[in-house]
C-alpha positions, 0 to 999 in steps of 0.5 A: 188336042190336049190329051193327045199332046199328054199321050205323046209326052207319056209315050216319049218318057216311057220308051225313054225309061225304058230305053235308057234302062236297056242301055244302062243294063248293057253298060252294067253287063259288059263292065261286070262280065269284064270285071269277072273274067279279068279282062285287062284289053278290053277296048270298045269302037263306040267308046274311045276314051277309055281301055282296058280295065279302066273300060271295064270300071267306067262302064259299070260306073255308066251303067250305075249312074244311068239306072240312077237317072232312070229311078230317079226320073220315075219317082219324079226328082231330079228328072234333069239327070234323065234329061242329060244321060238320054242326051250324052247317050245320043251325042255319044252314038252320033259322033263315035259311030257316024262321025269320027271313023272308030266304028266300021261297019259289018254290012248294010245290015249293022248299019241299018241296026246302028242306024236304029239304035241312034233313032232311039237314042234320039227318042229316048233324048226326046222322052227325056226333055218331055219328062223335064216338062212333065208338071209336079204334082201337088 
């Protein structure tokens, strides 16, 4: 049973790496794509908060922080930054997309795929509390 509960664990901060990656790899490429071209009106549904070229920095800047919390988390230090990111990153999902109206759906098949991307999310968000418990080795 122990070995199975590793596997598991091993599993979850894995697909929450490499989950996390993918998204920061997103941010990254939508905010320097931005940047490149000049974009001055970009707006995103997901994210409110921010418009225009001020968008454009944050997401480079999120996308930066999230390939940080990835390193950092895989070489074993910090892993808390890990633990935090995958959660903002499902808190964000769940109440920009399901919960305030910001995001409206093309059809049943965009909500299926926002539906799969938060249940990702939400794996990531375990994998992450599984690398916080993940023992040092010494």
């Amino acid at each position: 049973m122990l070995i199975s509960m590793k596997a598991i664990s091993w599993f979850l901060r894995v697909f929450c790496y490499l989950f996390e990656t993918g998204i920061s790899l997103a941010l990254l490429l939508f905010g320097g794509l931005a940047l490149l071209g000049g974009a001055a009106s970009m707006k995103l549904e997901t994210i409110p908060w921010w418009q225009g070229t001020a968008l454009n920095y944050w997401l480079v800047g999120l996308g930066i922080f999230g390939l940080l919390c990835v390193g950092l988390a895989i070489m074993g230090k910090f892993r808390i930054l890990i633990a935090l990111w995958s959660l903002a990153v499902l808190v964000v999902l769940l109440r920009d997309v399901f919960v305030l109206p910001s995001v409206t759906f093309a059809g049943q098949s965009d909500f299926h795929d926002w539906l799969l991307i938060t249940a990702g999310a939400a794996v990531a968000a375990l994998g992450g509390m599984a690398a916080l418990m993940r023992r040092r080795t010494t």
